[in-house]
N, C-alpha and C positions, 0 to 999 in steps of 0.2 A: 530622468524617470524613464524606466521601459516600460513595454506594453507588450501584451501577447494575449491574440485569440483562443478563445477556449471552443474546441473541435466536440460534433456531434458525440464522439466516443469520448468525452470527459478530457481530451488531452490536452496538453499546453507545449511549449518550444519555451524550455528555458534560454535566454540572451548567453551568450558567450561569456562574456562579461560575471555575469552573475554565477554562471555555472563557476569560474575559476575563483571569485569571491567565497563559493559555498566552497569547492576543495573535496566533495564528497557525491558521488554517482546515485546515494541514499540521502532525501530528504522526511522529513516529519513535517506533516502541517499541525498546524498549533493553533488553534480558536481563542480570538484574546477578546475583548471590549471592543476592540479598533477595530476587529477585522480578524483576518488570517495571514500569522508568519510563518516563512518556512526557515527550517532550520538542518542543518546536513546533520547526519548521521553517522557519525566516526565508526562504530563497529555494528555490525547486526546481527553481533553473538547476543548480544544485550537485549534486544527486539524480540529475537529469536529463541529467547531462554523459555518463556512458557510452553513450549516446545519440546526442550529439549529432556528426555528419558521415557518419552511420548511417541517411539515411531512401534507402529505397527505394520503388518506384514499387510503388499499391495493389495492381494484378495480382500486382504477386510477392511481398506480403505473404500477399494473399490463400491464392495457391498453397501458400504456407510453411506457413499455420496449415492448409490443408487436411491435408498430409503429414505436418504432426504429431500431429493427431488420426487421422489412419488408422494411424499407426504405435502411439497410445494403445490403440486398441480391437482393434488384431490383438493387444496382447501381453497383453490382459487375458484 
């Protein structure tokens, strides 16, 4: 069994071991009854697909995350 602390910033140190077991630098946690599995992630075209025919030019991303952080901090 390995073990690994979970860091103020959410992080963890996947074991060596485990990392060459999963074979993938992409993991998915998985919510089960038991707990939480993780599972590697062969491509992340697949992840990435809701994504995909959805880019907009940086200006108007820009703008977007501006108004949604003003809208964050007026409702707090």
């Amino acid at each position: 069994m390995k073990f690994s602390k979970i860091t103020r910033k959410g992080q963890v140190t996947v074991p060596k071991r485990i990392r060459n077991i999963l074979g993938s630098q992409i993991v998915e946690f998985v919510i089960t009854d038991s707990g939480v599995m993780i599972k590697p992630v062969e491509s992340v075209a697949g992840s990435l697909g809701r994504y995909a025919g959805k880019s907009k030019a940086f200006n108007k991303i820009r703008e977007d995350v501006w108004k949604e952080v003003a809208e964050e901090k007026g409702t707090r």
